[in-house]
N, C-alpha and C positions, 0 to 999 in steps of 0.2 A: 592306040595312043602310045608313042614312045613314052620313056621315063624321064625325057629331059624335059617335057614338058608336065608331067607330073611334078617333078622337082620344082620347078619353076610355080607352080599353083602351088602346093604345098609351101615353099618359102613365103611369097608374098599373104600368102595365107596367116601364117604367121608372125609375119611383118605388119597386117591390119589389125591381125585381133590384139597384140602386146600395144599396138598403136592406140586403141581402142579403150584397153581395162587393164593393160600393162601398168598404168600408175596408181590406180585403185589395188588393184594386188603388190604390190612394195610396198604402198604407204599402210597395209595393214600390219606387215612384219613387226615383229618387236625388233630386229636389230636395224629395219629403219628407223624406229620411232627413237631406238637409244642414240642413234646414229645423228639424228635430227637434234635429241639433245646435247651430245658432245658438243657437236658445231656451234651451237647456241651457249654454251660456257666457253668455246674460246673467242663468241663474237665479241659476249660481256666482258672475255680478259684483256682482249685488244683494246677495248674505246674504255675503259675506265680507269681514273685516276691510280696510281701517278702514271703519265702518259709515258716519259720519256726516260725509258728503260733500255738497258743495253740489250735485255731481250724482247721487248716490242721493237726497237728500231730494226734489227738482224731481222723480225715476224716481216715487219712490213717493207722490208726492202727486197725478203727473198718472195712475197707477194707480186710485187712489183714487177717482178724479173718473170716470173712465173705469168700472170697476167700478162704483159708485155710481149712476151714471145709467143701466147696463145694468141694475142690478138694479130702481131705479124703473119702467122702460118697460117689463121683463117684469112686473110688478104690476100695471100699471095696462092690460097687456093682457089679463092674466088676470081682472081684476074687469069690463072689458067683456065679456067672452064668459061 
């Protein structure tokens, strides 16, 4: 057996099994679990009173921008293939 096929077993090998229990081992980490709660105090800082802030509007318009052009580059990779 050459090695490029080795390589190629061993890759997808490792592409099943993180496939598999890859999310069960992150979510056990503690800097996911901090991680999970950062995001969750800036969810609660975005949507609660007083809404209309010069730093929530700057939040969610460079959201916007950022969503927006992720969703353009997944379209335009899905019409080349």
């Amino acid at each position: 057996m050459n090695w490029e096929a080795i390589t190629v077993i061993i890759f997808f090998g490792v592409v099943i099994f993180f496939k598999q229990f890859g999310g069960d081992l992150i979510e056990r980490t503690k800097w996911h679990e901090n991680g999970r709660k950062k995001g969750q105090k800036r969810w609660e800082w975005a949507t609660t009173p007083p809404y209309f802030t010069l730093k929530k509007i700057l939040y969610w318009i460079l959201l916007s921008i950022v969503l927006g052009i992720y969703i353009y580059l997944g379209f335009q990779l899905e019409s080349i293939m």
